[in-house]
C-alpha positions in Angstrom: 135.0 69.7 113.1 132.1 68.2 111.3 133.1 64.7 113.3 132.9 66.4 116.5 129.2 68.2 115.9 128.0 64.7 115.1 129.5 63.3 117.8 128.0 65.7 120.3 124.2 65.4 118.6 124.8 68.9 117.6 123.6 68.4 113.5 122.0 65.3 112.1 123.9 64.2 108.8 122.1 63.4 106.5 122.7 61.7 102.9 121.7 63.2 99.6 120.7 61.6 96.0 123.3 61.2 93.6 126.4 60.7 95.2 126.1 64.7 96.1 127.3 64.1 99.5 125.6 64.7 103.1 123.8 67.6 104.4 124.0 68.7 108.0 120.9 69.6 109.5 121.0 71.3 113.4 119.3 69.4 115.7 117.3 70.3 118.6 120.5 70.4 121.1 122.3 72.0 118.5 119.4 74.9 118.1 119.3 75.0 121.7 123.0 75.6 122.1 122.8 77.8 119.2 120.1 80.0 120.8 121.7 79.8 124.1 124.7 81.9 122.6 121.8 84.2 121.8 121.6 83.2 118.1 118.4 82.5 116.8 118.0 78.9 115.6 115.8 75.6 114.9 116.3 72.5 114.5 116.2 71.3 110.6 115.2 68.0 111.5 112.1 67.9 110.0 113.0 69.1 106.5 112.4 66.0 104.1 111.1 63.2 105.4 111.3 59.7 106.6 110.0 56.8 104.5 109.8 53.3 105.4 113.0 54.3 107.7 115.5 55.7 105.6 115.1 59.8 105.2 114.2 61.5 101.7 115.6 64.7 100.5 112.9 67.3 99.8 112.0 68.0 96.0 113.8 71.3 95.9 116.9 69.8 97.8 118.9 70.8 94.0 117.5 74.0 93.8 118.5 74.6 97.2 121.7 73.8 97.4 122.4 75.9 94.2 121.2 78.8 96.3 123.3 77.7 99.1 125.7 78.0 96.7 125.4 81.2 95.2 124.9 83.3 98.6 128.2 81.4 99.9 130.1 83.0 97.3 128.4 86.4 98.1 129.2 85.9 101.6 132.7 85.5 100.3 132.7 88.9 98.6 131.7 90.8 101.6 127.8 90.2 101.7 125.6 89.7 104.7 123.3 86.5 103.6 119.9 85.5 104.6 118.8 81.5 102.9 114.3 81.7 102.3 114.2 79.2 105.5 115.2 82.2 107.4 113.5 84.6 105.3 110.2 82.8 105.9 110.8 82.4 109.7 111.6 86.8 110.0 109.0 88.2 107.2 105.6 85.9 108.0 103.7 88.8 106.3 105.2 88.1 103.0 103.4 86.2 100.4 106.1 85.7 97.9 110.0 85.0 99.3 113.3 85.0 97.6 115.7 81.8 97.2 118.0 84.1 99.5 119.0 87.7 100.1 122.1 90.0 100.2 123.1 93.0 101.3 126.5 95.6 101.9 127.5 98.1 103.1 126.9 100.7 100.0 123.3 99.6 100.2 122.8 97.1 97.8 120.0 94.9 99.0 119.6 91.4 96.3 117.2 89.3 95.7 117.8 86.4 95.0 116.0 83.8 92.5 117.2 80.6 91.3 116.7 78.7 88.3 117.8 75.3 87.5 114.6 73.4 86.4 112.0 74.6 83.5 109.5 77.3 84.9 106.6 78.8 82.5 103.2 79.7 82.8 101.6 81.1 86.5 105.4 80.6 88.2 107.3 81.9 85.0 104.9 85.1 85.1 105.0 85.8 89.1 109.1 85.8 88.6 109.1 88.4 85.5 106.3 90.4 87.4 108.3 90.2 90.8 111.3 90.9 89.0 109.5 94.1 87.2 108.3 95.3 90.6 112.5 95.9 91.8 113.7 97.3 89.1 110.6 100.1 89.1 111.3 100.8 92.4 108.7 98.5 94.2 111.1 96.1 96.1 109.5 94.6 99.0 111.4 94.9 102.8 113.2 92.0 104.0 114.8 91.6 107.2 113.7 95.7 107.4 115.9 96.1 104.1 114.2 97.6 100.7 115.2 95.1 97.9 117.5 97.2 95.2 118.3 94.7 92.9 117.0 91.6 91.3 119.8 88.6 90.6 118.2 85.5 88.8 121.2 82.7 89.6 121.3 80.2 86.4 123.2 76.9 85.6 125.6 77.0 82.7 124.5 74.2 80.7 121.3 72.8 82.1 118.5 70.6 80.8 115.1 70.2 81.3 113.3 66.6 82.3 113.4 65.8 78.5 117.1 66.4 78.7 116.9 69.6 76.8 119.4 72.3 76.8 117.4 75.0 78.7 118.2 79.2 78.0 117.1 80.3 81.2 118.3 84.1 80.0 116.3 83.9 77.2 113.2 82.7 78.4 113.3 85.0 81.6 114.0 87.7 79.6 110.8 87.0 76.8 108.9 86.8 80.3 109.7 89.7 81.9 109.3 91.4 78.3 106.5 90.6 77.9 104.9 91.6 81.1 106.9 94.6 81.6 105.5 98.3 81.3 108.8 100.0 81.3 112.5 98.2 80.7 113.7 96.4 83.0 117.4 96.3 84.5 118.6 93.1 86.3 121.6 91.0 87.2 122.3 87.6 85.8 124.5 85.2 87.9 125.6 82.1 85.9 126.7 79.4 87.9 129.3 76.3 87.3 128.9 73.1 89.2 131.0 70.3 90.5 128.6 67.8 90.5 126.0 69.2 92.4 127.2 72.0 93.8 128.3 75.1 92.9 131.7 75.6 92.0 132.1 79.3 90.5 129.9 82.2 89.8 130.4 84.6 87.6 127.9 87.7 87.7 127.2 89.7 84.7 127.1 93.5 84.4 123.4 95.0 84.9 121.3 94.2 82.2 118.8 95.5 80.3 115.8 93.6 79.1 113.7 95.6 76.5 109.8 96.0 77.2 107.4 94.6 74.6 104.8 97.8 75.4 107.8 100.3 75.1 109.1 98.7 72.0 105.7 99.0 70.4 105.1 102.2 71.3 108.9 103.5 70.3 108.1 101.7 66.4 104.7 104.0 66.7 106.3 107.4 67.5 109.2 106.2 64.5 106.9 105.2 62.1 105.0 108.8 62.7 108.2 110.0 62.0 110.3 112.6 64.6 109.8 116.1 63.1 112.1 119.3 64.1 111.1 122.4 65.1 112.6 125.8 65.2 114.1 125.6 68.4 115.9 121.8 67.2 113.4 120.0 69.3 112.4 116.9 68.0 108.8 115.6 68.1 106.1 112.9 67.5 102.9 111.8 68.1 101.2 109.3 69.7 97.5 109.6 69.5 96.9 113.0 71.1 100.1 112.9 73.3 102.7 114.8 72.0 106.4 113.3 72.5 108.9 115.5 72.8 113.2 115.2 72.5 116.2 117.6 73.1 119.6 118.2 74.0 121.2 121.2 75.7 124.7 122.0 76.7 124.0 122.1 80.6 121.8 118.5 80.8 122.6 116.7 77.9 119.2 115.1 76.1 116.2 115.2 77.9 112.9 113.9 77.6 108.8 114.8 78.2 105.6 114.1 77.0 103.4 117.1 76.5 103.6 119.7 79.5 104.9 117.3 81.9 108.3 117.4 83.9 111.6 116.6 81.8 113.6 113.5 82.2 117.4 112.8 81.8 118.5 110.0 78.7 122.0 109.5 78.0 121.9 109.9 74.5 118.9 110.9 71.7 117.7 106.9 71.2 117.5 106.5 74.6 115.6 109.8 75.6 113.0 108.8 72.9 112.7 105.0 74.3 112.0 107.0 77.7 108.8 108.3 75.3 108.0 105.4 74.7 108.5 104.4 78.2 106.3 107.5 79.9 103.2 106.5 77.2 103.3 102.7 77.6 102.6 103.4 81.6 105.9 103.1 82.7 107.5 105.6 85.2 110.3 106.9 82.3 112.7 108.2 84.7 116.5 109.1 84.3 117.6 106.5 81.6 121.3 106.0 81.1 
């Protein structure tokens, strides 16, 4: 099939680094044809470049074809996919773009970010504070979807340029902790490859990463100590804020902080992180 697009100037082959094989860019007919049909297309000749005659992959080229990867196999699972080229072609308004998107039909909308190379400083804190801004809610629209979830893609094993073994989970997650204002709930895809490409994904149950702020607020109220009252409510202080804790046959534990509206917890630790949670700035909410 491949042999016949090439044959008919439909894609442009085109050789990668280290033995990883050939890509196959669409080339103007093949955009046309494509577009013709009444899909929307353009021609890829122009990413990398040519040098002294022979054409150079783009710097990202192992990055991207992780993504490639990873959004393949959510296709395979019964995903809609959209790759960042296409993202950045529909959403111009948009500052910052994923690596790719997914979406079904129960109205899961990912985002997509990939890392397979050391990131810290300004890029490290965008991801943890783009990453904070999903799980509170704040998902951007993409392709005229709200973003629901946040899915950092990782490489089992990786290293950095010094040829050290990089923990992308834990440094993502001492990011995000430590510019999050409430916890933070995200999904971590860890990906296998056969030489460069992916071969398997395997995608972890939601986790939870634990906020700095809340945590330091939560060791406050504790080390004010949680007093009872007559009605078995418990209680602390923070400051002049008052937190308060319950349980009752009909809701299970519940949360506030002073007169304000009750929140839902799943169980007495977690209603008192949601505290924590409501002081430190963060929304709180229904937690677990």
């Amino acid at each position: 099939m491949v042999r016949g697009w090439i044959a008919r100037h439909l894609v442009i082959p085109r050789q990668l680094p280290d033995g990883a094989g050939r890509a196959l860019v669409l080339s103007a007919q093949g955009a046309k044809l494509l577009t013709e049909a009444g899909i929307e297309a353009q021609s890829g000749k122009d990413i990398g470049e040519i040098l002294d005659g022979r054409w150079q992959a783009p710097a990202t080229w192992r990055h991207d074809l992780i993504s490639a990867g990873v959004l393949a196999e959510l296709y395979a699972r019964g995903y809609q996919v959209s790759p960042e080229r296409e993202l950045r072609r529909l959403n111009g308004g948009l500052v910052k773009i994923p690596d790719g998107l997914a979406w079904n039909d129960q109205g899961i909308v990912l985002w997509l970010e990939t890392e397979n190379a050391r990131k810290s400083g300004a890029s490290m804190t965008a991801l943890a504070q783009t990453i904070c801004a999903i799980s509170a809610g704040g998902g951007a629209i993409l392709n005229g979807r709200k973003v629901t979830h946040a899915m950092v893609a990782f490489v089992d094993g990786a290293e950095d340029e010094r040829r050290y073994q990089l923990d992308h989970k834990k440094r993502g997650s001492n990011a995000i902790a430590l510019v999050a204002r409430q916890d933070v709930r995200l999904i971590w895809a860890k990906c296998s490859l056969l030489g460069c490409g992916v071969d398997a994904v395997v995608y972890e149950d939601p986790a939870m990463v634990a906020a700095d702020q809340v945590s330091q607020v939560l060791k406050r109220l504790n080390n004010v100590g949680w007093q009872v009252n007559e009605a078995g409510f418990y209680f602390s202080h923070y400051g002049e804020q008052i937190a308060t804790v319950w349980e009752d046959e009909v809701d299970g534990w519940s949360f506030a902080i002073d007169d304000a509206p009750a929140s839902l917890a799943g169980s007495k630790a977690l209603a008192m992180r949601g505290c924590a949670a409501v002081i430190s700035g963060g929304r709180g909410g229904n937690t677990g």
